[in-house]
Residue, then its C-alpha position, 0 to 999 in steps of 0.5 A: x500549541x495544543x496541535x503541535x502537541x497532540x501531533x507529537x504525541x502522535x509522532x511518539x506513539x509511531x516510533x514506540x509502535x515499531x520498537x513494542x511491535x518487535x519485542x512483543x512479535x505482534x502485528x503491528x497495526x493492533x500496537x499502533x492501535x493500544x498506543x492511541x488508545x492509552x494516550x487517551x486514557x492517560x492524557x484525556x485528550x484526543x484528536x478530533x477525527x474530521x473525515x473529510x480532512x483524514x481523507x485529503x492528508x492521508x489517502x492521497x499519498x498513501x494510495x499514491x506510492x502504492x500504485x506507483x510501486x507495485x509492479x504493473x505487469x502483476x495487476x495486469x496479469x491478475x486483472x480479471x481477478x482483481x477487478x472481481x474482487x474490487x468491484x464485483x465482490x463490493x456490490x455483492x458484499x453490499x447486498x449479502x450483507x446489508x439484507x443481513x444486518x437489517x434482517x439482524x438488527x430491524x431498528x436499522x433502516x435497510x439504506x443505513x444497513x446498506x451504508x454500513x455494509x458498503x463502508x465495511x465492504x474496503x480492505x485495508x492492505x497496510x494490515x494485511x501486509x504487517x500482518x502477512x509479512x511475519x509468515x511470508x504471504x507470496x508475493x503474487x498474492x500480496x499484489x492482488x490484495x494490494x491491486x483490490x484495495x487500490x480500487x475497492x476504496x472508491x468502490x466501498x465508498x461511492x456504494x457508500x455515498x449512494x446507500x446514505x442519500x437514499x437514506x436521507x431523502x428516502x429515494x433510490x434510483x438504479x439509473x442515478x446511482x450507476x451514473x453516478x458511479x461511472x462518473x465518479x470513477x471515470x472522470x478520477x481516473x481521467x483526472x488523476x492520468x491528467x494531472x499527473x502527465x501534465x505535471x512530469x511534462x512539465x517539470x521533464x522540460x523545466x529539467x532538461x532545458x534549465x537544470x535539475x534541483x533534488x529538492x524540488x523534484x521531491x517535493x513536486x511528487x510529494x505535491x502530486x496526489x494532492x493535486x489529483x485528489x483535489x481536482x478531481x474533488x473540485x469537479x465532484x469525482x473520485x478524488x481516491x481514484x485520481x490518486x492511484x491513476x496518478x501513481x500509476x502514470x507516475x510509474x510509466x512516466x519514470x521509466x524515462x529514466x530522465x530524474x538524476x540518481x541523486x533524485x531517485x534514491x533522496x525521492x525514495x527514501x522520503x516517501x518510504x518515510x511519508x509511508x511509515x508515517x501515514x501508515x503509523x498514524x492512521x492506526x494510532x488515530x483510530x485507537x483514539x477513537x475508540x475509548x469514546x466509541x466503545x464508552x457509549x455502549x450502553x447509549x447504543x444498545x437502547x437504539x435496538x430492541x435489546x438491553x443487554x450490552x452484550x448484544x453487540x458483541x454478538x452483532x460485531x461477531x457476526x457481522x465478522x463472519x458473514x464477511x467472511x463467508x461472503x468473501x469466501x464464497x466470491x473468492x472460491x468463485x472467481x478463481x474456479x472461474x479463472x481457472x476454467x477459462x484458463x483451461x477452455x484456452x488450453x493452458x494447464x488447470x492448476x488444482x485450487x486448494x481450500x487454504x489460499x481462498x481461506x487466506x484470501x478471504x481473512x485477508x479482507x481486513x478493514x481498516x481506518x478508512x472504515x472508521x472514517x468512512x462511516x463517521x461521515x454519515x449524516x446526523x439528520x436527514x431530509x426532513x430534520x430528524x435523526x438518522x436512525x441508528x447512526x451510534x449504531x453503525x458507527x459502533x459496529x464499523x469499530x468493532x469489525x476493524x478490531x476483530x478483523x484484525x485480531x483473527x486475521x493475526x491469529x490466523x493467516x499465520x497459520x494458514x499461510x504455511x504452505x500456501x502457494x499460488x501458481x507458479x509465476x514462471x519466467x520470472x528469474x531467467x527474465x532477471x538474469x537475461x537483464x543483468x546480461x543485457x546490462x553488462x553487455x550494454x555497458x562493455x558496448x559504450x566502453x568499447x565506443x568509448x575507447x575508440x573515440x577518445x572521449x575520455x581520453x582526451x581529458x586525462x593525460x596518457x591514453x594507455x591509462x584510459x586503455x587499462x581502466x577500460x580493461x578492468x572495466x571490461x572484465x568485471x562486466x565479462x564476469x558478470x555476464x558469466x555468472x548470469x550465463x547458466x540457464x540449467x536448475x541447478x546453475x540458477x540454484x548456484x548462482x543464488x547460493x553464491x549472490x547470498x554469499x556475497x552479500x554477507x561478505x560484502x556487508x562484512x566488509x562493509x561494516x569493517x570499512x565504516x567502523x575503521x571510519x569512525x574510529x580514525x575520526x575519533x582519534x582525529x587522524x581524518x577530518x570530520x568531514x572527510x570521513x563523513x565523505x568517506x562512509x556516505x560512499x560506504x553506505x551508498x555502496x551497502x544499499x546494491x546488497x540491501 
């Protein structure tokens, strides 16, 4: 019962979350966090953060829909980038960071230093997009900071892994740690691919042969993830990994274009659920860890040579600003990279201004994957005793996820004004060419239609069929019409008047629903008529949405 309880607390504190955020204007994820902490100092009960369990409910669907959504022609275009940032900017993140935080606090041993370093080397995108959304991040930078994140996990946390056996048994070897890496990634790559092929296969033929049922088919991908997590866990390879190559060959399987409408719109709106709630409880959950995390201060600062507690507060600080100037400093280096090669290939070099490798750089917010990550450190190592400085870097993990979020809200606003990346051309002809490609495929099966009698047949005059397909016809023709224009400033006049459709669809949209509800209210329709009746409304608003 307790359970059940503290689970619906955690559930109110979500929804409270969206309403506080909107009329305060603060980031979203800092709300969710205060929430968590004040119902522990109002209920005196919180939830006890097991790892191993956050990891398995809530990584897997979370990395799962990222990879499945984000668009694969952007991580591919942006490959070179994101791979230096997911992988290489991890091990130099490690090493800049762990040699600084040994050499800043010596009561930390160099390997738990490291464990820290690598823990807090994985950025949390979920912040990042709440945070950037308020002032418009480009949408090409926002997928190579998602792209990033869907690796770096596993990155960060096989780093990790590697940095605290060292520190247990006080053994490191270089050929061990690249082999396991390769296969942690390797095989939870191959394994989520796997699973997540075998399972569309298998449900396509099930579909094809016997029927669709809606339900199920949602429930089979909510499943998904925690298939390739599991497997992949179950032969001691990335299970983190196995979720976003899941998700991605979710995305290439789909393009068959097999699942019924019904299907894909009911599939849609229920992960967009699942996401707002993850999302929402992750942060919430963290904020309960911090009362008691913060509460031991005092605890902590004996493990050093200081007294003061003050002293963390500098150590938090400054563990913020070498991640920075690390992330900085790589990123300002792959993209002159990027842009110099781009110039040796004879493509134009656009100039690189200091305010994107700045926004890119506070965009390396660490979120609750940090806390959970680090909470996972050992108690003891090998030959009994303690792990030195455990408290310490778990204190540490906590203070760099509040602070990284506090001057990432503060400040990519700011520095967002006018920040754009090189243009991603070709991206609204594309557009208009698929809408005239559509509607011409449309008027194509109409005219097969119609020469056939395939429809004709089941009605009771031709010429009627003849007059519905000619309506048809027109309304695609002017669709191809209106997509026509290639020239600036036809494309300009082609949005200008979009927008203005939308707003005066959605008009009559609104007009059409509340006439609705009012001829129920007064029983001149029957409720389940006019329950029909909006539901086709409403599913007509979502083409303007």
């Amino acid at each position: 019962m307790h359970l059940i309880e503290t689970a619906l607390f955690l559930l109110l504190a979500v929804v409270l979350s969206g309403w506080v955020a909107r009329i305060s204007r603060l980031p979203l994820p800092l709300v969710q966090i205060a929430l968590g902490a004040c119902v522990v100092l109002i209920t005196g009960q919180s939830v006890d953060l097991k790892p191993e369990i956050f990891f398995l409910l809530f990584l897997p669907p979370l990395l799962f829909v990222d990879a499945w959504r984000i668009p694969k022609k952007a991580l591919y275009k942006d490959r070179a980038v994101i791979l230096e940032l997911a992988l290489g900017l991890v091990v130099f993140t490690v090493l800049g960071l762990g040699f600084f935080i040994n050499w800043m606090i010596p009561a930390m041993p160099l390997a738990v230093a490291f464990a820290l370093a690598a823990i807090l080397s994985p950025t949390d995108p979920i912040a990042v997009s709440a945070i950037a959304g308020r002032a418009g991040m480009p949408k090409r930078l926002m997928h190579i900071l998602e792209g990033e994140s869907l690796l770096n996990d596993a990155t960060g946390l096989t780093c990790m892994r590697i940095a605290v056996i060292a520190a247990t048994t006080g053994a490191f070897s270089l050929t061990s740690a690249v082999g396991t890496f390769a296969w942690l990634a390797f095989a939870g790559l191959a394994v989520g691919v796997a699973v997540s092929l075998a399972i569309n296969l298998a449900k396509a033929f099930i579909s094809k042969r016997w029927g669709e049922d809606v339900g199920g088919q949602i429930l089979i991908s909510l499943l998904i993830p925690f298939a390739a997590y599991l497997a992949a866990e179950a032969i001691h390879a990335s299970g983190i990994l196995a979720a976003v190559a899941a998700g991605i060959t979710m995305s290439f399987t789909e393009r068959r274009g097999t699942a019924m409408a019904a299907t894909r719109i009911r599939r849609a709106v229920v992960w967009d659920t699942v996401q707002f709630t993850a999302n929402g409880l992750i942060f919430v959950i963290l904020g309960e860890q911090l009362p008691s995390i913060m509460s031991r201060a005092a605890e902590v600062i004996r493990t050093t040579e200081r007294t003061e507690v003050w002293w963390l507060a500098i150590y938090v600080f400054a563990i913020v600003a070498v991640l920075a100037a690390l992330r900085f400093i790589w990123v300002w280096a792959t993209l002159k990279l990027t842009l110099f090669s781009g110039k040796l290939s004879g493509g134009k070099r656009p100039r690189l201004r200091w305010r994107l490798v700045a926004v890119m750089a506070l965009s390396g917010v660490r979120g609750a994957i940090t806390l959970a990550g680090i909470l996972t450190l050992p108690f003891f190592v090998a030959d009994g005793s303690l792990l030195p400085a455990r408290n310490l870097a778990i204190f540490l993990a906590a203070g760099v996820i509040i602070v990284s979020l506090v001057v990432a809200s503060i400040a990519l606003p700011i520095l967002l004004k006018g920040v754009e990346l090189p243009p991603d051309t070709h991206v609204q002809t594309a557009e208009e060419r698929a809408r005239r490609a559509a509607a011409a495929a449309a008027i194509r099966a109409l005219e097969e239609s119609e020469r056939a009698h395939d429809v004709a047949a089941v009605h009771a005059r031709a010429d009627e069929h003849a007059e519905v397909v000619a309506r048809l016809m027109e309304d695609y023709r002017q669709q191809i019409e209106l997509h026509s224009g290639n020239a600036p400033d036809q494309v300009e006049r082609t949005k200008k008047l979009d927008a203005i459709e939308k707003d005066l669809r959605i008009l009559c949209f609104k007009a059409q629903r509340e006439e609705m509800i009012k001829l129920a209210r007064t029983h001149l329709l029957d409720e389940e008529t006019a329950k029909k009746l909006i539901r086709e409304i409403d599913l007509a608003e979502l083409r303007f949405d």
